[in-house]
N, C-alpha and C positions, 0 to 999 in steps of 0.2 A: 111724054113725061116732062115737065117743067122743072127749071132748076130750083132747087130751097135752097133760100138766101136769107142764113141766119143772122141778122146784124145785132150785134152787142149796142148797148146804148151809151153809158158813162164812158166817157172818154173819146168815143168811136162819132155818136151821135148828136152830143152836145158834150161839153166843155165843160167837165166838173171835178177833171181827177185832181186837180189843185185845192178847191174846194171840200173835196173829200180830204185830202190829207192835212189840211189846217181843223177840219173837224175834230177829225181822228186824232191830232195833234192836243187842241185845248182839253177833249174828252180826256187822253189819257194821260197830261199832265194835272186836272184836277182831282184824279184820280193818285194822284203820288207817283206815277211812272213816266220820267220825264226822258220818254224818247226823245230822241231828234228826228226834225221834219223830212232829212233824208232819207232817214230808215223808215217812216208811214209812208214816204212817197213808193219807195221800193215795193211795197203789198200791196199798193191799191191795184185793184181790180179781184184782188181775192174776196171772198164774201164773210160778211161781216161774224160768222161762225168758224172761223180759220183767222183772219188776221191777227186777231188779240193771241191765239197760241204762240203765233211767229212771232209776236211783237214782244208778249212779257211772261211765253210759259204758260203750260198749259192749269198751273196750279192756280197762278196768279189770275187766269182767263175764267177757270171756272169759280174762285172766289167772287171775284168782279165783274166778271163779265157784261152781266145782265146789268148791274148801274152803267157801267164805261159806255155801251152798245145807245142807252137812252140819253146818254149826257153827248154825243156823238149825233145824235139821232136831231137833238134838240140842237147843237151847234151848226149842221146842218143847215138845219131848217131857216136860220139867223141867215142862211148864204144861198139859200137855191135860185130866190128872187135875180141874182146875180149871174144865172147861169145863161148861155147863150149858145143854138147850135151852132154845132162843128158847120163851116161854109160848105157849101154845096149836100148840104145832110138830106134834106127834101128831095134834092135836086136827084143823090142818087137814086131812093124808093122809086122815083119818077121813073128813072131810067130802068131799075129795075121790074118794072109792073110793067112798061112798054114793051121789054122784051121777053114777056110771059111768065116771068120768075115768080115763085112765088115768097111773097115775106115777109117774114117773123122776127119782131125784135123781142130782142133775148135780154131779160134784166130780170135780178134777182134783189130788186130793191121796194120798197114798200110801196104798197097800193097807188096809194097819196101821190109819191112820190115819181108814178112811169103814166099817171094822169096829167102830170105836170109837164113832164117831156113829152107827152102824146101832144097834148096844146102847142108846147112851144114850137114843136114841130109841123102843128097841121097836120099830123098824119093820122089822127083815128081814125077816118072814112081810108083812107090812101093801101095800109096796111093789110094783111090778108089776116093777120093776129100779133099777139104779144103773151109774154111771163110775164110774173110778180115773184114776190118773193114765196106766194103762198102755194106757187105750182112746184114748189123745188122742197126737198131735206135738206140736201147739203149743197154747199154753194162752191164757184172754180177755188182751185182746180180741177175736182172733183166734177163728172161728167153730165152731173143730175139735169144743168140749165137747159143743156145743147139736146138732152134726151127730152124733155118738157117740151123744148121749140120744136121737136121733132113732130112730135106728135099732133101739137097742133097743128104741123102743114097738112099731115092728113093727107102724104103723097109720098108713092114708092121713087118719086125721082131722086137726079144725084144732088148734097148738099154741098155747102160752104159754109164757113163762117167768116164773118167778116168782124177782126175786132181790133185793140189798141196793148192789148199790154199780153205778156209770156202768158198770165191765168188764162187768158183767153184761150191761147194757145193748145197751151196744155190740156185744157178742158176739154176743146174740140177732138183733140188725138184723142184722148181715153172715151171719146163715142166716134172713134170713126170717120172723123169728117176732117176735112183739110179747110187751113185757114187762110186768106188773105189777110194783111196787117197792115196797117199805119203809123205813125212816126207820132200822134199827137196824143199819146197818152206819156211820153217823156222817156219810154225805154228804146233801147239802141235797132240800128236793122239786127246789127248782129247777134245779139240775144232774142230779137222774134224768132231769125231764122233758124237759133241754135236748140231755140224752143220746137219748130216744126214747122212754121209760118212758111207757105209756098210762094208766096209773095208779098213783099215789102215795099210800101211807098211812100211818100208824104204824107200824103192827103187822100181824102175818102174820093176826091175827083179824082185822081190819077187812078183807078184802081180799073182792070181791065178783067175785065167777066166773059169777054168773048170766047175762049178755049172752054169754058165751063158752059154757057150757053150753047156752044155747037153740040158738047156729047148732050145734052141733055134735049135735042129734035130727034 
């Protein structure tokens, strides 16, 4: 049995949770909801059918939503050209495929969108599979993403997930699977761990897979 080695993308695998939340930002100040960039930073990694609840209420979410979600969409898009992988991002799948593992990056973001990170990264051929947003209902916390990537490993071995921010986290416990975490999506060790995160590092290079590689010979 090989291990599944779920990696998250945004934040984890390229460098956009900034980006997201300056999106997220203009979207819902021109929408009349003049959060502050604090509090958009504090939700990103939740998906884009949950953060507007936390952000402005779920009345105000389902009035709006569907405009704020495209004005967002389209601020984005102004900024992706600017995106760059997390160092050593390639490097890990490398090391990951070397040691039998198998891997699935897990993103619940538009088509378009994890074709663009697929490039950036060089990893289409590298990959064993991927999500979009179109393999999911509901997006983290909620369990739907990690259960999607499951499936596409398409193997009874043991998983991980490997991601950047608590959603991650969270997400992974409500299906079951224990997370590795990183410091570069801008939330604390101490809130990954306090989320469930079994380990915590910097960077996606420091992260050590070998205790999970041995159960899974």
């Amino acid at each position: 049995m090989s291990l599944i080695a779920i990696l998250d993308v945004d934040g984890t695998l390229v460098d956009t949770n900034y980006h997201h939340a300056l999106a997220w930002h203009r979207a819902l100040h021109a929408h009349g909801h003049p959060v502050q960039m604090w509090k958009v930073h504090r939700h990103i990694g939740m998906g884009g059918d949950q953060i507007l609840d936390a952000l402005i209420g779920e009345e105000a979410a389902a009035e709006q939503g569907d405009a704020i979600r495209d004005a967002e969409a389209e601020a984005y898009g102004e900024l992706i050209d600017e995106v760059e992988p997390m160092t050593g991002a390639r490097e890990l799948i490398e090391r990951l495929r070397e040691d039998g593992a198998t891997v699935i990056l897990a993103s619940s973001a538009k088509e378009e969108e994890v074709d663009h990170y697929l490039d950036l990264l060089d990893a289409r051929d590298l990959v064993d599979d991927w999500t979009t947003s179109a393999d999911v209902e509901s997006t983290k916390p909620d369990p739907d993403l990690i259960k999607a990537a499951l499936e596409k490993a398409d193997s009874d071995g043991p998983a991980v997930m490997v991601g950047d921010s608590v959603w991650d986290v969270k997400a992974a416990k409500a299906a079951d699977v224990s997370t590795l975490a990183v410091l570069t999506g801008g939330f604390s060790e101490a809130e990954l761990r306090e989320a469930g995160a079994s380990q915590v590092v910097e960077s996606i290079a420091e992260l050590d897979f070998e205790p999970l590689l041995a159960q899974s010979t």
